[in-house]
C-alpha positions as CSV (number, residue, x, y, z in Angstrom):
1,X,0.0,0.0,0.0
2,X,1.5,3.6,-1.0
3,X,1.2,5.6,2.4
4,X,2.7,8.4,0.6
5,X,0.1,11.2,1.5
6,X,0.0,9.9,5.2
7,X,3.3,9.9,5.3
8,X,3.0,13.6,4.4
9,X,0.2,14.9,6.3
10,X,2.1,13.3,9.6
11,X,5.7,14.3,9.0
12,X,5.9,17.2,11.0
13,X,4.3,15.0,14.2
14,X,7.1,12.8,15.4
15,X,9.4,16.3,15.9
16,X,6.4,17.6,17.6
17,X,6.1,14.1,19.9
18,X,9.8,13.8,20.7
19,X,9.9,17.5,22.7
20,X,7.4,16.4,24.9
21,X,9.5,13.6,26.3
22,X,11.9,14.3,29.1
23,X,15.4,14.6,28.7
24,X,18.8,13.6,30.6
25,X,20.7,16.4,31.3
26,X,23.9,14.4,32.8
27,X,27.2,16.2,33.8
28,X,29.5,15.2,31.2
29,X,32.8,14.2,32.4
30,X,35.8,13.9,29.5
31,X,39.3,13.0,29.5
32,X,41.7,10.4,28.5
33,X,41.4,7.6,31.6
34,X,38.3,9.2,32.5
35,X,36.6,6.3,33.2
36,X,38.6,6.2,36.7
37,X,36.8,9.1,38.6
38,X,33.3,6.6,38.6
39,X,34.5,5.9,42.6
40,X,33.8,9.3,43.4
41,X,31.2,10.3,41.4
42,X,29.4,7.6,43.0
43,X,30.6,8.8,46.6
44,X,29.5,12.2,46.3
45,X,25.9,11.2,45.1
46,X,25.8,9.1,48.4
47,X,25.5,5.3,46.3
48,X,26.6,2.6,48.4
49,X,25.8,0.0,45.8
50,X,26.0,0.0,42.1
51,X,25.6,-2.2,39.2
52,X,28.4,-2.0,36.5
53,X,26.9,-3.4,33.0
54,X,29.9,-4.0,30.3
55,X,29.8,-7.0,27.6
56,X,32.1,-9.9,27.5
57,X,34.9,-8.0,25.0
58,X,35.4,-5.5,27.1
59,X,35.5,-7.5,30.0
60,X,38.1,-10.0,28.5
61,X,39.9,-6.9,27.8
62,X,39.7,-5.6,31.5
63,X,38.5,-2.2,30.7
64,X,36.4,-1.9,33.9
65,X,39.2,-2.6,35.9
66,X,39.8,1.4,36.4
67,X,36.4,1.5,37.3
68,X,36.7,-1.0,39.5
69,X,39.4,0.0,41.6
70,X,37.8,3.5,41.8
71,X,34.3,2.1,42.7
72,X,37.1,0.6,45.6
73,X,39.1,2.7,46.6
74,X,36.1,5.1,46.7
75,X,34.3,2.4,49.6
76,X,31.4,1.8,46.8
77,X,29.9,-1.7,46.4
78,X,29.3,-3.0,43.2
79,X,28.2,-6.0,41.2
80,X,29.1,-7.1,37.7
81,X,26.9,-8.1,34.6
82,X,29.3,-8.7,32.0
83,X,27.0,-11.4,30.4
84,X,26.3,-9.5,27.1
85,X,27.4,-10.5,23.9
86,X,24.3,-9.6,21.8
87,X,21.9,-7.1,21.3
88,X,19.6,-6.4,24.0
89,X,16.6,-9.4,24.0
90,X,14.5,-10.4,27.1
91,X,16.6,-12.7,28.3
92,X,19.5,-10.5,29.0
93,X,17.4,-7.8,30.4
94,X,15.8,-10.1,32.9
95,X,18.7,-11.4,34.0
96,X,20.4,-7.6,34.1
97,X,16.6,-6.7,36.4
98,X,17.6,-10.0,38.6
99,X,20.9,-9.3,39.5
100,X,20.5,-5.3,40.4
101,X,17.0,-6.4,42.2
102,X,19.2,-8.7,44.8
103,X,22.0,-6.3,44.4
104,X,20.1,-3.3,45.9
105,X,21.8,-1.4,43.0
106,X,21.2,2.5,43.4
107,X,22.7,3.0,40.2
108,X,23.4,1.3,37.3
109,X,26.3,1.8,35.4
110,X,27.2,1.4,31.3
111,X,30.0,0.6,30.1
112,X,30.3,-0.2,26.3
113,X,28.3,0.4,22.7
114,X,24.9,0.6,22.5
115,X,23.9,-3.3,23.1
116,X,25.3,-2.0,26.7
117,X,23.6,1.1,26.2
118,X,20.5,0.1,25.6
119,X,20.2,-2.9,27.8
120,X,21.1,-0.8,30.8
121,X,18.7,1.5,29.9
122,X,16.1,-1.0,29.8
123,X,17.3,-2.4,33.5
124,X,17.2,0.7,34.9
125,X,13.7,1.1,33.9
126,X,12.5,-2.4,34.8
127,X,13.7,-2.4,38.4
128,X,11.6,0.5,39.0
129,X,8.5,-1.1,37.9
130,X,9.0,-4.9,39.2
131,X,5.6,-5.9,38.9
132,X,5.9,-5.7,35.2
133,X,7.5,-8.2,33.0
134,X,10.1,-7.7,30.6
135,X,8.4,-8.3,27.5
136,X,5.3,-5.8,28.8
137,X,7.9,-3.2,29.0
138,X,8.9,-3.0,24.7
139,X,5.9,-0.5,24.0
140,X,6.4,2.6,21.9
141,X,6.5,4.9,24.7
142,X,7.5,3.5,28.3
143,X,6.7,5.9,31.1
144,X,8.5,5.1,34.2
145,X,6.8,5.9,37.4
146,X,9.2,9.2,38.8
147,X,12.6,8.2,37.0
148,X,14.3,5.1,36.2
149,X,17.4,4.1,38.4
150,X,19.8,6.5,38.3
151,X,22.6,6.0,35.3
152,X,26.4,7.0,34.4
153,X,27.5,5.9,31.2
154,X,30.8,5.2,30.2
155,X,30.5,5.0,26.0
156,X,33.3,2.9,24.1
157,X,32.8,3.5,20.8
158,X,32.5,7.1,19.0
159,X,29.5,6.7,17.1
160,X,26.1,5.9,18.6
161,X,25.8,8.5,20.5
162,X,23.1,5.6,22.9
163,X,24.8,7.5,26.4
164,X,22.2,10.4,26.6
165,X,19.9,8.8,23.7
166,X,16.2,8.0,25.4
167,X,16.1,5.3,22.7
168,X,16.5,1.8,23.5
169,X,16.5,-1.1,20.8
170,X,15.5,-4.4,22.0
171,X,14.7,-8.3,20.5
172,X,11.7,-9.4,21.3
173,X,10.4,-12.7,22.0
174,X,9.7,-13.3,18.0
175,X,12.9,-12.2,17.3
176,X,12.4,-8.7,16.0
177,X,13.4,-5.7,16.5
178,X,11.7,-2.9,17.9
179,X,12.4,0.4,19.4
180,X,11.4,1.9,22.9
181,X,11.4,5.6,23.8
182,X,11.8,5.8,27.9
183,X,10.0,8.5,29.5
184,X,12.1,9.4,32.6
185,X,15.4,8.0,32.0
186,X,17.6,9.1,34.6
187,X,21.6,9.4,33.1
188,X,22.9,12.0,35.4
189,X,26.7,11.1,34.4
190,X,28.3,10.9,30.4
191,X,32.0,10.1,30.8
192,X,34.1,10.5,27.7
193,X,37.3,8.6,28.0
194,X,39.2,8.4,24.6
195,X,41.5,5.6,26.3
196,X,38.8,3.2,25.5
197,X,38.7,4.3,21.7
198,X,42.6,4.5,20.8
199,X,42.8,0.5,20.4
200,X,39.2,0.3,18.5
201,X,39.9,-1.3,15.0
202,X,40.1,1.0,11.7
203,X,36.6,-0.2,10.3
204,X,35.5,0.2,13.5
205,X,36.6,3.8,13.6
206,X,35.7,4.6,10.3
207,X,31.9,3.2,10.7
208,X,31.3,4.8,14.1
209,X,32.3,8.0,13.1
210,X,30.2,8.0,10.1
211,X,27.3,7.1,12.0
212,X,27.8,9.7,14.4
213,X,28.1,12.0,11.7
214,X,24.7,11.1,10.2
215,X,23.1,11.7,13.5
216,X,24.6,15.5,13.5
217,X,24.1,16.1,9.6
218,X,20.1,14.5,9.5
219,X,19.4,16.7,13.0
220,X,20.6,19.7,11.2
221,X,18.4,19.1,8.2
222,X,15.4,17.7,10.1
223,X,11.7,19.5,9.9
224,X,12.2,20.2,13.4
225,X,11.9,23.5,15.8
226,X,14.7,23.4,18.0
227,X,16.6,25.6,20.6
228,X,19.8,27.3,19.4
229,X,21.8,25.5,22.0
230,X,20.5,21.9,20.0
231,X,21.2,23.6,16.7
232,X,24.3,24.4,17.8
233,X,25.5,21.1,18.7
234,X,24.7,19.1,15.8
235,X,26.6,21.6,13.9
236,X,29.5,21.7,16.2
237,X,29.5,18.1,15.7
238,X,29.8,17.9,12.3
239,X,32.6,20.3,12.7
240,X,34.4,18.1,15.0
241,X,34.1,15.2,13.0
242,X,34.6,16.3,9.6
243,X,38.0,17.5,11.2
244,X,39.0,14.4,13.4
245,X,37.8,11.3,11.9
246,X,40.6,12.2,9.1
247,X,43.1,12.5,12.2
248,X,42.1,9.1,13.7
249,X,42.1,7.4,11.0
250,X,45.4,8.5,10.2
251,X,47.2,9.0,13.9
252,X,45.0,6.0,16.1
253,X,46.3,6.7,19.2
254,X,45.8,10.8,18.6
255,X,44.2,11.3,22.2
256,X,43.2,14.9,21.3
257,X,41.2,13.9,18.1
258,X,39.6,10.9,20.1
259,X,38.6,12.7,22.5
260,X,36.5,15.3,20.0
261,X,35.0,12.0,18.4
262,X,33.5,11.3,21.4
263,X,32.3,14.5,22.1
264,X,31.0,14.8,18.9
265,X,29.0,11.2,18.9
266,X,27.3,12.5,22.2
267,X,26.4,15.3,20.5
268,X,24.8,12.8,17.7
269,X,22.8,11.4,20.5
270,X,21.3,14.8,21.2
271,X,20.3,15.3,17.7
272,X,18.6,12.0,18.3
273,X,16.9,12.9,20.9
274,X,15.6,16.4,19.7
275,X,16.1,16.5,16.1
276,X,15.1,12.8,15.4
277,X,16.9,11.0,12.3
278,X,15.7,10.8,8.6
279,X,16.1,9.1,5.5
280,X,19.8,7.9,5.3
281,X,18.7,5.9,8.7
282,X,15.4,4.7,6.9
283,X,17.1,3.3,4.5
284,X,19.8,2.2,6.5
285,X,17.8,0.2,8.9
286,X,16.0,-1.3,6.2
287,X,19.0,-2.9,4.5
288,X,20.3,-3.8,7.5
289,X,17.7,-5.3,8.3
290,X,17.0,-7.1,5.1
291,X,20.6,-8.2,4.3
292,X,22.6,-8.2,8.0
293,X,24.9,-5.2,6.6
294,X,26.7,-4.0,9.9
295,X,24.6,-0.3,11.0
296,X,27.6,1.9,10.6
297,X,28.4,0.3,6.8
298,X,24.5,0.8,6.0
299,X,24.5,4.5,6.8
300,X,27.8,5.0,4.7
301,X,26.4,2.7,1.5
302,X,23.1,5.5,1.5
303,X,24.6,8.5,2.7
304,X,25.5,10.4,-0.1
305,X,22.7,9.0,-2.0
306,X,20.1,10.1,-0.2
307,X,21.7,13.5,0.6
308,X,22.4,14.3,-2.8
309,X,18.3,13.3,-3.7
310,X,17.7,16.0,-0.9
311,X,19.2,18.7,-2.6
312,X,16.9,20.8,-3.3
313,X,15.0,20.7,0.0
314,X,18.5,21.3,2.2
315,X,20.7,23.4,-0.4
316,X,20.1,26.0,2.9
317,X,21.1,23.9,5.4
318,X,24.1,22.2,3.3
319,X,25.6,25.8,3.0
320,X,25.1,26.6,6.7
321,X,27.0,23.5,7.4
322,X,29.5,24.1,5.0
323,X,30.1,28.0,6.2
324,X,29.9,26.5,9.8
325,X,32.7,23.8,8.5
326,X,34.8,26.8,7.3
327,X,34.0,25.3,3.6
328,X,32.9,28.1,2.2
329,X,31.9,31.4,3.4
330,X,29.4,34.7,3.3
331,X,30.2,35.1,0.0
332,X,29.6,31.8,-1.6
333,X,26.3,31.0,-2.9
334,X,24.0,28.4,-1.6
335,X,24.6,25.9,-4.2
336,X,28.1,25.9,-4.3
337,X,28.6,25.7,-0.5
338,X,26.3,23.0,-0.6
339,X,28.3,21.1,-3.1
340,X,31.7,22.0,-1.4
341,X,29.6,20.1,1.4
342,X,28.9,16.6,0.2
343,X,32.2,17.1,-1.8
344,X,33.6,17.1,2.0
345,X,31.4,14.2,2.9
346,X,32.5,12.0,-0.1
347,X,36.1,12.6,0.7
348,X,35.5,11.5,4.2
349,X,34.1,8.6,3.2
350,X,37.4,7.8,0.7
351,X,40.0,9.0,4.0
352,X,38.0,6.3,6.1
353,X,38.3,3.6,3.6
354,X,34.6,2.8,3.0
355,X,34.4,4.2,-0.7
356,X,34.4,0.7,-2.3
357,X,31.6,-0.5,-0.4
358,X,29.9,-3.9,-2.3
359,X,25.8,-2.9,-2.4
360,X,24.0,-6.0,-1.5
361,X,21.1,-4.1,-2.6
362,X,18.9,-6.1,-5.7
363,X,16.3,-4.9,-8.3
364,X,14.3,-7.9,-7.3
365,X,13.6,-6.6,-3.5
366,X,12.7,-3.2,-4.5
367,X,9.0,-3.9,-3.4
368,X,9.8,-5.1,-0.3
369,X,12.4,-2.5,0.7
370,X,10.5,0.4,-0.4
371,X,7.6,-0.7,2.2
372,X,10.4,-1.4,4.7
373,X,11.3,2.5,4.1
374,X,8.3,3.8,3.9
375,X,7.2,2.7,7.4
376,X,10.1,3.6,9.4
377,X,10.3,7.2,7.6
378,X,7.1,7.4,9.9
379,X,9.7,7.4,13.1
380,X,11.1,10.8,11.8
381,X,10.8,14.6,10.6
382,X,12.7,14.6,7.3
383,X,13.2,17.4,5.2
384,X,10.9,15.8,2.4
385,X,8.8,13.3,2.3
386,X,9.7,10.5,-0.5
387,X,7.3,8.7,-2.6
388,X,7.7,5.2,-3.8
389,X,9.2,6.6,-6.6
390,X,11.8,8.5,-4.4
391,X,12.7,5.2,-2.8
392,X,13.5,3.4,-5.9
393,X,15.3,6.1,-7.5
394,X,17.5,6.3,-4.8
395,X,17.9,2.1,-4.6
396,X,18.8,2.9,-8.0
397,X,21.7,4.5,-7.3
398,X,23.5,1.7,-5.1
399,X,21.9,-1.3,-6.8
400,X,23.9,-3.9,-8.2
């Protein structure tokens, strides 16, 4: 079925939904070896127990161990979940809800991607309403009763941007993915430690940063009324990354450069939460979905497609970013800072590596995909709203 004029009437409405949830507004804490001032954090705010969430990597790798001797020498209890190894599903987030129950955690904290992320999210939510079960709590919109347990994430990767994000994504019971919006999620601590980046591998890198970097370019272009401080950000971010995912790439162990990734990826999680996504995650998430392409690889493949479709709706907003960028200036037309723009973008793409990516994208599932699109296009404010025929023209472009 073409949804195509609902799709229009409605755009504006998920912008208009989103500022009516509450949002964290954590201390952010940054610095190379951040990650060891946890102990006092935790000391100041009066916790006497907390549970540490990290995934089996990580923990192999003993990168809570900081943590751990702060949460220590700091006289704070705490209990490890280190179980994950997988998105979050039910099972994982019941056991996470077990173990801080018995625990008596009084804060829960994260320690990793956004599997971590998102599954701590969902514990902290779930101890506060025990009566429920876990599978009861995957609705659209979960209000939690006051707030959820408090939270301090500690990100690992430079990309998703899940530490301040009110988004969680979780597996249900069939096996499918579906995303939850918490109303009342408590994260009153983001630390940025660029120590847990430096080692990441180069794909790794190179497909976090670009992610983060669609989060910051689709919040600037979005159909959405934000506050300048918002606005700022997401252009601030694609500053920083348009500057330092060359450097990292290049120099891994650059702390400086690192260290504005991060930043820059939180700031991606803010244009999530006010600014929503748009059509290079649509697509994205649909071939993903459809043919297990990695998230961060997915945004790259349709990044430049998609933008360049949008042209004419964002020319405005591709100049501001470019004159923001230092691409252009007050002089240069819209159209040619908007080119120097995506001309920026492309080259990004090349420095990271990921211009060669193989489309697994086919003629034959064009049908499918374009309903795939269509209905999660619902989930944001885009600058236009595509037909069918704008779908396909753009699977056109990275068809095989």
């Amino acid at each position: 079925m073409n949804t195509y004029r609902i799709r229009k009437q409605i755009h504006k409405l998920p912008g208009r939904v989103i500022h009516k949830v509450p949002l964290p507004e954590p201390q952010v804490v940054e610095g190379h070896g951040a990650r060891a001032k946890i102990g006092e954090i935790c000391r100041e705010r009066g916790y006497k127990q907390v549970l540490l969430v990290t995934d089996k990597t990580l923990h192999e790798l003993g990168y809570e161990q900081k943590m751990v001797q702060s949460l220590e020498e700091a006289g704070v209890g705490y209990t490890l979940f280190a179980d994950i190894n997988s998105e979050p599903n039910i099972a994982l987030i019941d056991e996470g809800r077990k173990i801080a129950v018995e625990c008596q955690a009084e804060c829960v904290i994260a320690l990793g991607g956004g599997s971590v992320m998102d599954t701590s999210k969902m514990i902290s939510a779930g101890v506060k309403m025990p009566h429920l079960k876990t599978k009861t709590l995957l609705r659209k919109f979960l209000v939690v009763p006051g707030k959820t347990v408090p939270m301090i994430t500690v990100p690992s990767t430079a990309g998703t941007g899940a530490e301040v994000t009110v988004g969680a994504v979780v597996t249900n019971a069939h096996g499918t993915k579906g995303s939850t919006v918490l109303v009342g999620l408590d994260v009153t601590h983001v630390i940025l430690d660029s120590e847990l980046t430096i080692h990441a591998p180069q794909l790794v890198t190179a497909a976090c940063g670009m992610d983060a970097l669609s989060h910051v370019v689709e919040g600037t272009i979005g159909d959405v009324l934000v506050d300048v401080e918002d606005a700022y950000c997401s252009l601030e971010g694609v500053k920083l990354i348009l500057q330092h995912l060359p450097v990292v790439m290049r120099e891994p162990e650059n702390i400086e450069s690192r260290l504005a990734m991060c930043r820059a990826a939180m700031y991606g999680g803010n244009a999530i939460n006010t600014q929503l996504a748009g059509y290079v995650h649509a697509f994205a998430h649909s071939i993903g979905a459809k043919y297990h392409v990695p998230h961060g690889q997915a945004i790259t493949l349709m990044m430049l497609p998609v933008l360049r479709y949008q042209m004419e709706a964002c020319q405005r907003k591709y100049a501001l970013m470019a004159r923001y960028c230092g691409l252009a200036d007050v002089h240069t037309d819209d159209r040619e800072a908007a080119e120097r723009f995506l001309q920026a973008v492309e080259e990004l793409i090349a420095v990271c590596g990921l211009d060669n990516l193989e489309s697994p994208v086919k003629r034959e599932d064009y049908e499918e995909l374009t309903h795939m699109i269509a209905a999660d296009s619902i989930n944001y404010s885009a600058p236009m709203t595509f037909s069918n025929e704008d779908i396909e023209k753009v699977l056109e472009a990275v068809s095989r």
